[in-house]
DSSP file (Angstrom, degrees, kcal/mol; ACC not computed):
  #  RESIDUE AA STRUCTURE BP1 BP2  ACC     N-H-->O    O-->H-N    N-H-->O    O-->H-N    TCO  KAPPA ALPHA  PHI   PSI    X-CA   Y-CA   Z-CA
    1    1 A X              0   0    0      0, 0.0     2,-0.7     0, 0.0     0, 0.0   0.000 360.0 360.0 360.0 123.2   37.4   -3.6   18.6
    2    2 A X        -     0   0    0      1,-0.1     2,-0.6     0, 0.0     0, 0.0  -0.649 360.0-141.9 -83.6 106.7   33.9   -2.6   17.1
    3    3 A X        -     0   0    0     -2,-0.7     2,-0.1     1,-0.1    -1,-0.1  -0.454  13.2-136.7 -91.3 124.1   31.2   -4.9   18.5
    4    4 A X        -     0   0    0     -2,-0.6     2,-0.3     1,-0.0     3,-0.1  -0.461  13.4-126.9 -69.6 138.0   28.4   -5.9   15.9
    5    5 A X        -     0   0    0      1,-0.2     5,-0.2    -2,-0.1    -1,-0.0  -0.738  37.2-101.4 -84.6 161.2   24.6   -6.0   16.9
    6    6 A X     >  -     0   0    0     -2,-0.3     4,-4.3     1,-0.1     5,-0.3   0.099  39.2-103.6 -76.5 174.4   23.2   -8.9   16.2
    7    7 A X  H  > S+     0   0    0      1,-0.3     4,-1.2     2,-0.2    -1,-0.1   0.733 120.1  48.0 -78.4 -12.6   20.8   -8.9   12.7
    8    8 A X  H  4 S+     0   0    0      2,-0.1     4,-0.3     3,-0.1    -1,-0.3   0.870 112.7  52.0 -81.8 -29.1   17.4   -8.8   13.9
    9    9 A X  H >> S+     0   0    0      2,-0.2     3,-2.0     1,-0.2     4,-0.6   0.978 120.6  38.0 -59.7 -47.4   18.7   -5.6   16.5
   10   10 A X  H >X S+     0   0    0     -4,-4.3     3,-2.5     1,-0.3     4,-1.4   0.905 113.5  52.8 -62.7 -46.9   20.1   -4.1   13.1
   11   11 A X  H 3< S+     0   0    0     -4,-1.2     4,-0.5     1,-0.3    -1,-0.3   0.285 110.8  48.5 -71.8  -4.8   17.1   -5.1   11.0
   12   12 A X  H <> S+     0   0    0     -3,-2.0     4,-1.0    -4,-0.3    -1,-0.3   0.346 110.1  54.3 -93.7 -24.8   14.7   -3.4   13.7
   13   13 A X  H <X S+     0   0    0     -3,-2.5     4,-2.2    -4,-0.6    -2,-0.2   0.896 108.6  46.0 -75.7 -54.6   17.0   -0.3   13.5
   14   14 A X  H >X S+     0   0    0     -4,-1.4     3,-1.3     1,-0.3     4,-1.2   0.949 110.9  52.4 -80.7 -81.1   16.6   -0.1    9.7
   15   15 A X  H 3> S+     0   0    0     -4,-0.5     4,-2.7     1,-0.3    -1,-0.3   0.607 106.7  52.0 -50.3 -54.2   12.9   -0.6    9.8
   16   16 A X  H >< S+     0   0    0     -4,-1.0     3,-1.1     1,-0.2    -1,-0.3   0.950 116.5  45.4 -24.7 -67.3   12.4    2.6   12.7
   17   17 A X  H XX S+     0   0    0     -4,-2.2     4,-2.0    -3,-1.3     3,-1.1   0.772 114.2  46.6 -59.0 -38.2   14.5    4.8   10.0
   18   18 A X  H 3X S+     0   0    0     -4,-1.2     4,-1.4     1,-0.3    -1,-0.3   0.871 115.7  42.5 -54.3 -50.7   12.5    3.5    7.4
   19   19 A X  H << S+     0   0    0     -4,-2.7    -1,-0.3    -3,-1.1    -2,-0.2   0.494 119.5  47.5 -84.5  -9.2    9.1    4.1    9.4
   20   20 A X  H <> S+     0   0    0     -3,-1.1     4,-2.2     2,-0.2    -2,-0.2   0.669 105.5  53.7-107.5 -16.3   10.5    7.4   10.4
   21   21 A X  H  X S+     0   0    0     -4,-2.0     4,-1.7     1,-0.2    -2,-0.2   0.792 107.8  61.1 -72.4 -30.5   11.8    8.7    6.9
   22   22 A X  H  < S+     0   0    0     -4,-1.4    -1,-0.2    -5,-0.2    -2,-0.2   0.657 101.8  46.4 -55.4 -31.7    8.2    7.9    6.0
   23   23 A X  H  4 S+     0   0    0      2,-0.2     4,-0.3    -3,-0.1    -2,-0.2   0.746 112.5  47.5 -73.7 -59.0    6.9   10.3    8.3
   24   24 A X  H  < S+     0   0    0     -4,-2.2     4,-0.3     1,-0.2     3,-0.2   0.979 116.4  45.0 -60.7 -38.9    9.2   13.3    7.3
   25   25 A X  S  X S+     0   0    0     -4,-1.7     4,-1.3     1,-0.2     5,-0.3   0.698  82.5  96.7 -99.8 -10.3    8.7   12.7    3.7
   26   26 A X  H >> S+     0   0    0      2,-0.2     3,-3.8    -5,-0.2     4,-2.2   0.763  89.0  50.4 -17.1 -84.0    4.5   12.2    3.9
   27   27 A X  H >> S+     0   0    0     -4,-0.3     4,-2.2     1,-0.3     3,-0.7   0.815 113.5  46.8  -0.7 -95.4    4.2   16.2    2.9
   28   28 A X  H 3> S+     0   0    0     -4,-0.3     4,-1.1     1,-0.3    -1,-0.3   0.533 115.5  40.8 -36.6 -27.8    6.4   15.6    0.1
   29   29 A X  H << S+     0   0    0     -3,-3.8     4,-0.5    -4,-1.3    -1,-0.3   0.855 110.8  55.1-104.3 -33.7    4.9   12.5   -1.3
   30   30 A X  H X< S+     0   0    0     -4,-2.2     3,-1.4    -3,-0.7    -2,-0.2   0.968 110.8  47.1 -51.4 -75.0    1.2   13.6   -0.9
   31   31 A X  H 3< S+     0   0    0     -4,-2.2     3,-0.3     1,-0.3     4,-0.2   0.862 121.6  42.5 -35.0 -74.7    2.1   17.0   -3.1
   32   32 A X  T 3< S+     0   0    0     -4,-1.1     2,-0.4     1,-0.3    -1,-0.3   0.441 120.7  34.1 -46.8 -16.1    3.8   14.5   -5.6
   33   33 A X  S <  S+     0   0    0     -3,-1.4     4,-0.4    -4,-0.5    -1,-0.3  -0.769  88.2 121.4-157.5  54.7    1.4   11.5   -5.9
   34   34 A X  S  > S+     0   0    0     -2,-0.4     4,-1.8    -3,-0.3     5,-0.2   0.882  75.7  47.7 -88.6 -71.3   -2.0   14.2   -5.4
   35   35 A X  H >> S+     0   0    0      2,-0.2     3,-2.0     1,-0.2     4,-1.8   0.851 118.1  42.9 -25.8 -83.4   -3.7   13.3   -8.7
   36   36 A X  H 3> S+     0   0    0      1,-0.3     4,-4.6     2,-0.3     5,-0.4   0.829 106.0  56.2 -26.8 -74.0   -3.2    9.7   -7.9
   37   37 A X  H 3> S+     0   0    0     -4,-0.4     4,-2.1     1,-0.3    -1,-0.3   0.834 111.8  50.9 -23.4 -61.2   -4.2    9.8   -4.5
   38   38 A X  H <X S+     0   0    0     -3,-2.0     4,-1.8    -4,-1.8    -1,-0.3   0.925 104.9  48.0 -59.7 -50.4   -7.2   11.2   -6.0
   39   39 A X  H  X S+     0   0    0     -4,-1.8     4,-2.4    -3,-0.2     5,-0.3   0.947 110.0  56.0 -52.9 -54.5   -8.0    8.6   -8.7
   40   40 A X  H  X S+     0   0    0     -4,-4.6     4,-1.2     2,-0.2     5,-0.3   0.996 111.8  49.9 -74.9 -29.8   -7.4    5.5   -5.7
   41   41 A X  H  X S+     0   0    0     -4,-2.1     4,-1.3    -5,-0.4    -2,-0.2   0.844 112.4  43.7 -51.3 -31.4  -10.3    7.6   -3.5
   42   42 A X  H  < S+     0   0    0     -4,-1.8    -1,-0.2    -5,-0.3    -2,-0.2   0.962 116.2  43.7 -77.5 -37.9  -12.4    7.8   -6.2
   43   43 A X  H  < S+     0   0    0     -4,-2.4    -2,-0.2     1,-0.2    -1,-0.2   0.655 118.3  45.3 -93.6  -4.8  -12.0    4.1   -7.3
   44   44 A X  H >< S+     0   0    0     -4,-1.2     3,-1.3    -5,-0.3     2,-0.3   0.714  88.0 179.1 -94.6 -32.1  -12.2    2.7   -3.6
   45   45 A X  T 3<  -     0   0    0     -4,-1.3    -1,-0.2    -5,-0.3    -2,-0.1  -0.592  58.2 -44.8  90.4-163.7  -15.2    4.9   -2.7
   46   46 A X  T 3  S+     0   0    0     -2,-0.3     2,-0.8    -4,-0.1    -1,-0.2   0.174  94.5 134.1 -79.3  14.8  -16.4    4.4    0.6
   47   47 A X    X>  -     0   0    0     -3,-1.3     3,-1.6     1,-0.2     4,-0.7  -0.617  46.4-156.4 -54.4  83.4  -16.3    1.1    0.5
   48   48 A X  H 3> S+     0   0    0     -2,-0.8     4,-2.5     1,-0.3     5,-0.3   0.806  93.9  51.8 -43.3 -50.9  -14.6   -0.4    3.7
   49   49 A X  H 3> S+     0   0    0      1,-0.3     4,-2.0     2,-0.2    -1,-0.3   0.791 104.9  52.6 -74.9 -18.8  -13.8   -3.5    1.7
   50   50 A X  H <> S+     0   0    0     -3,-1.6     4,-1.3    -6,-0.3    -1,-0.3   0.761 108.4  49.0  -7.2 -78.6  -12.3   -2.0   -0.9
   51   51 A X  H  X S+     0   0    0     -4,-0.7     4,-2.5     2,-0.2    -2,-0.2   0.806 104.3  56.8 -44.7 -54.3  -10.1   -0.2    1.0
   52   52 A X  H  X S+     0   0    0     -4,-2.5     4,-1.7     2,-0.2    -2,-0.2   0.894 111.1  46.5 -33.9 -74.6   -9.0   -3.0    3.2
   53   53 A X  H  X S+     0   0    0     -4,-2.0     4,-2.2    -5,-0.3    -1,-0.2   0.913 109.4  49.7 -50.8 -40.9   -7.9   -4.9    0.0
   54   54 A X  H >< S+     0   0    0     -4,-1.3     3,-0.9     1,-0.2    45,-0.3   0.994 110.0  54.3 -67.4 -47.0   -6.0   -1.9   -1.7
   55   55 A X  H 3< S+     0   0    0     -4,-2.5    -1,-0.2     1,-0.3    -2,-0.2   0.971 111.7  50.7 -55.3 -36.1   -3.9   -1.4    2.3
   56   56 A X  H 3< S+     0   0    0     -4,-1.7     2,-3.6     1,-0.2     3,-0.3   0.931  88.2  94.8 -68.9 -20.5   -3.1   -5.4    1.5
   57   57 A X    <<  +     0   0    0     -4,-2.2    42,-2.3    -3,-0.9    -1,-0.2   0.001  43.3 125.5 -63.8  54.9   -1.6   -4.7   -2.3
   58   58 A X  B    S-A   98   0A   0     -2,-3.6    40,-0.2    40,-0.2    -1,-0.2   0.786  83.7 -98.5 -77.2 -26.6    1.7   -4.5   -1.4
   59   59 A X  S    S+     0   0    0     38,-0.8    39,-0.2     2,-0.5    -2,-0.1  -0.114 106.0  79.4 132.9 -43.1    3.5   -7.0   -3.6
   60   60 A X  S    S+     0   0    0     -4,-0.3     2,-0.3    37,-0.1    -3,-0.1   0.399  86.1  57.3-107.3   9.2    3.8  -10.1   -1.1
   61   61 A X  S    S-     0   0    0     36,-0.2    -2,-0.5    -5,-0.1     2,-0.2  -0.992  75.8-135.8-141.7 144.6    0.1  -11.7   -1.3
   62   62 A X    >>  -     0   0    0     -2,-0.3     3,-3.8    34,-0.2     4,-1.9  -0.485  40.5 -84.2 -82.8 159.4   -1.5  -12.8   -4.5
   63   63 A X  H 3> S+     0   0    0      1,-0.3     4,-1.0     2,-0.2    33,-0.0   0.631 130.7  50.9  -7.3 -55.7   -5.4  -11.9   -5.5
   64   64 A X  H 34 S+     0   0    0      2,-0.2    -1,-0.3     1,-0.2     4,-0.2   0.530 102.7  55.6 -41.5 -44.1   -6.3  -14.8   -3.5
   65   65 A X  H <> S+     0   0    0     -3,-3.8     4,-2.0     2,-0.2    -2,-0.2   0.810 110.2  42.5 -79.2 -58.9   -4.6  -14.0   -0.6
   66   66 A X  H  X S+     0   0    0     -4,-1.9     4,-1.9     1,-0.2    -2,-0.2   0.787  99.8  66.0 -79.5 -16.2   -6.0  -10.8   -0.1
   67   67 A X  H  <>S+     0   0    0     -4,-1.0     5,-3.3    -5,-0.4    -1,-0.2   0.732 115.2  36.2 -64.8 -29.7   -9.5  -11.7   -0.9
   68   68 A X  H  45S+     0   0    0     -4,-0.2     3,-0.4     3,-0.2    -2,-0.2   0.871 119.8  49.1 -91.2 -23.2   -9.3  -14.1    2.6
   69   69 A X  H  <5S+     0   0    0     -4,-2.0    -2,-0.2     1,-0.2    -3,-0.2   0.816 121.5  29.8 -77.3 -37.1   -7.3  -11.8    4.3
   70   70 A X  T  <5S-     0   0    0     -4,-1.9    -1,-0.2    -5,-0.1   -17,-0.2   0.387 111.6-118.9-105.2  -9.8   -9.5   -8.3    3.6
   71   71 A X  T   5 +     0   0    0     -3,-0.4     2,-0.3     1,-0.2    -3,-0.2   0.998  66.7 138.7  47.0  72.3  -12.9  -10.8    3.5
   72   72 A X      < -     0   0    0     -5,-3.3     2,-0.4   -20,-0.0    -1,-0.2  -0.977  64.6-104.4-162.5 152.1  -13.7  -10.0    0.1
   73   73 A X    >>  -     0   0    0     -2,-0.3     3,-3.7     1,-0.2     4,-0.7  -0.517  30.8-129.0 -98.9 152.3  -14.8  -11.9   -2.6
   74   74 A X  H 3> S+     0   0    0     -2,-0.4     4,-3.0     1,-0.3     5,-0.2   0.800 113.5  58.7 -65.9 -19.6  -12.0  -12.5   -5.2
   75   75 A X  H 3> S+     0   0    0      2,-0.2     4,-1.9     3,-0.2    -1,-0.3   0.823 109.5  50.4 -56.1 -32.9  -13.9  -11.2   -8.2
   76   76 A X  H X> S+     0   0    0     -3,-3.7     4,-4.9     2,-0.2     3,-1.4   0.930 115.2  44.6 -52.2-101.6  -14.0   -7.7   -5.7
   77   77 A X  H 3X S+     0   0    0     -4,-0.7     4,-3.7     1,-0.3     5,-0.4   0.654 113.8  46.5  -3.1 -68.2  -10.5   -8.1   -5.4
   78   78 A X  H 3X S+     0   0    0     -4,-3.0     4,-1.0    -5,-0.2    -1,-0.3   0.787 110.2  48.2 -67.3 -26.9   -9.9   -8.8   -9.1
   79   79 A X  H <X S+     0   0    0     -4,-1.9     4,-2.1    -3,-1.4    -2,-0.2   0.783 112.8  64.4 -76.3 -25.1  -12.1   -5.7  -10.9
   80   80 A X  H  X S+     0   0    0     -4,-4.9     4,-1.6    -5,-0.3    -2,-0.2   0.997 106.8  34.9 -55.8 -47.2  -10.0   -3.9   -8.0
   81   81 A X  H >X>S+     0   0    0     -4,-3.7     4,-1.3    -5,-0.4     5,-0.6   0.957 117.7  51.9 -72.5 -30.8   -7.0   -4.5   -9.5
   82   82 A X  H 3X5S+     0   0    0     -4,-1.0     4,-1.1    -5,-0.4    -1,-0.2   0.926 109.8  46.6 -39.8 -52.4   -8.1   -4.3  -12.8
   83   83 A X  H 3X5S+     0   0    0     -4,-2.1     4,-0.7     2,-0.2    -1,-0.2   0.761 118.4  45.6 -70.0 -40.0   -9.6   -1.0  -12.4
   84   84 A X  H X<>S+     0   0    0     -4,-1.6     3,-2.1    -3,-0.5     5,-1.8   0.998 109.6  59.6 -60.6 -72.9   -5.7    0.3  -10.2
   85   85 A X  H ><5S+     0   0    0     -4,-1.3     3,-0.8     1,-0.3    -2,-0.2   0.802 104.5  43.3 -29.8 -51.0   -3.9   -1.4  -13.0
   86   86 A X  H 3<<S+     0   0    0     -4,-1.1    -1,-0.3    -5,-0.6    -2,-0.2   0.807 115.0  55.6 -87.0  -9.5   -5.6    1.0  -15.8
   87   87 A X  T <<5S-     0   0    0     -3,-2.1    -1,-0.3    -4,-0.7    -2,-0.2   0.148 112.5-120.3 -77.9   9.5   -5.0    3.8  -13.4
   88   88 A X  T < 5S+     0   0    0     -3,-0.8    -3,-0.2    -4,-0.1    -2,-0.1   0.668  80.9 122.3  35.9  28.7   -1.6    3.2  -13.2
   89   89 A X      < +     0   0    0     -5,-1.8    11,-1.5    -6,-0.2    12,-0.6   0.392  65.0  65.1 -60.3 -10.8   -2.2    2.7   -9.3
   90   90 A X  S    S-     0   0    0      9,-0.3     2,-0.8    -6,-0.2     9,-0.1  -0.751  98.9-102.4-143.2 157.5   -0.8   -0.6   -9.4
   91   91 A X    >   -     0   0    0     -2,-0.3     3,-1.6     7,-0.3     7,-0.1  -0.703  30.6-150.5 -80.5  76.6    3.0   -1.9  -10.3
   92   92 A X  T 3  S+     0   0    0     -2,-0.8    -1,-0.1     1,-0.3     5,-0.0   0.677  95.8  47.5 -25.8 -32.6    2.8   -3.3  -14.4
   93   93 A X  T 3  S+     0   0    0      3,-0.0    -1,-0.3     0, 0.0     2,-0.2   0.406  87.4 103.2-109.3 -18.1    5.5   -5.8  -13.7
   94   94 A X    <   -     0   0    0     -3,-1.6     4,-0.1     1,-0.1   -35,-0.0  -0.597  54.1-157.3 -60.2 126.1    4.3   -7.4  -10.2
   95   95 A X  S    S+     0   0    0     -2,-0.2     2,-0.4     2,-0.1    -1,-0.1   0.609  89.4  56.0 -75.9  -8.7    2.9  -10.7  -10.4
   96   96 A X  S    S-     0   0    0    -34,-0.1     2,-0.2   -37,-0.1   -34,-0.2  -0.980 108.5 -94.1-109.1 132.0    1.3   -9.6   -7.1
   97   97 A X        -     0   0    0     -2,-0.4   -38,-0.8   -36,-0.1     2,-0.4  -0.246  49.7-179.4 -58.2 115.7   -0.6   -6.6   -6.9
   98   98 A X  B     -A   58   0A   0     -2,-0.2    -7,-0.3   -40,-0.2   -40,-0.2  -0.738  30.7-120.7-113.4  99.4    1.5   -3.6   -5.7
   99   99 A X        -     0   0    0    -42,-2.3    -9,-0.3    -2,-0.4   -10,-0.1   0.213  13.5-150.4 -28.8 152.0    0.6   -0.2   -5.1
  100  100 A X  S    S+     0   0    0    -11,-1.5     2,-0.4     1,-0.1    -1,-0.2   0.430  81.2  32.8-109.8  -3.2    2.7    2.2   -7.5
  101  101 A X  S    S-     0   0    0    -12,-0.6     2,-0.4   -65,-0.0    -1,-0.1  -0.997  88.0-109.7-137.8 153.0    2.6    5.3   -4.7
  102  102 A X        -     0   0    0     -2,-0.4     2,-0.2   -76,-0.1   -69,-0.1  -0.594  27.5-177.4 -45.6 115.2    2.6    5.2   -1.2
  103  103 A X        -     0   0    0     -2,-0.4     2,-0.5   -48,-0.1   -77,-0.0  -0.612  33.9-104.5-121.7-157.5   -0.1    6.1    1.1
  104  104 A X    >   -     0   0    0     -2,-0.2     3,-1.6     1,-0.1   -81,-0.0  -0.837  41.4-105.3-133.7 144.9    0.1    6.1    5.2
  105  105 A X  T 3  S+     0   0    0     -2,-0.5     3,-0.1     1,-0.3    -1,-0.1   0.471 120.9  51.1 -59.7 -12.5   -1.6    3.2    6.7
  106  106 A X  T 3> S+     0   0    0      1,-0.1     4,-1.8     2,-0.1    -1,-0.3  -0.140  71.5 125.0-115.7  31.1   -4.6    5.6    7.7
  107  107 A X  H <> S+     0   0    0     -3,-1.6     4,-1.8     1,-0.3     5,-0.4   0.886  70.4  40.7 -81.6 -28.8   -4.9    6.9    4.4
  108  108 A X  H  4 S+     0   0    0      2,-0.2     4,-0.4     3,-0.2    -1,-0.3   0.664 112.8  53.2 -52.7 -32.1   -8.8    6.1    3.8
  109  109 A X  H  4 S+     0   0    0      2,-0.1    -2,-0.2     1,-0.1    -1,-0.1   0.856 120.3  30.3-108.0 -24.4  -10.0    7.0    7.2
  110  110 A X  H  < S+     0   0    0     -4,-1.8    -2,-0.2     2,-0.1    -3,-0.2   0.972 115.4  55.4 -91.6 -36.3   -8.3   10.7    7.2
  111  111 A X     <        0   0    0     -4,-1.8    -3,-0.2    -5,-0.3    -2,-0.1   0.908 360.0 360.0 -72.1 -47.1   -8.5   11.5    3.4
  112  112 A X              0   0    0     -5,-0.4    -1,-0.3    -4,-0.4    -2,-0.1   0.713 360.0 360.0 -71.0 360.0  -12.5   10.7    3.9
């Protein structure tokens, strides 16, 4: 008899593999996604706050959301997306801003 772990153990499992298939494939998504990558440095700048807002643009918080979350004022927030959006940085079909490539959570502070 095969004994199940319970769904947060599993759901903690999935998330490792996830976060560690993310890791192998960096290399591999960095070549693919280069251009891009370049085009969201250029349009973030050095701008801390910038940055901060683009890490939150995942898909689960609206404009709003991330403008208190990043401390940034939502007009910042909104010329960001605007500016991602015509870059094709950004997801066409999210009602919440979502990046359209991956980057690693440190991608501003080594890239710079």
């Amino acid at each position: 008899m095969e004994v199940q772990k319970p769904l947060d153990e599993q759901t903690e499992l999935l998330r490792e593999m996830r976060d560690l298939s993310r890791v192998i494939a960096e290399p591999t998504l960095a070549e693919r996604d280069k251009k891009l990558r370049a085009s969201l440095l250029e349009l973030v700048g050095k701008s801390k706050a910038k940055a901060e807002a683009v890490r939150l643009m995942d898909g689960s918080r609206s404009q709003s959301v991330i403008s208190k979350e990043a401390s940034v004022d939502q007009g910042l927030v909104s010329r960001l997306e605007k500016s991602l959006r015509s870059n094709g940085l950004v997801k066409p079909s999210e009602k919440n801003p979502a990046l359209s490539i991956s980057v690693p959570t440190n991608f501003f502070e080594v890239e710079k």
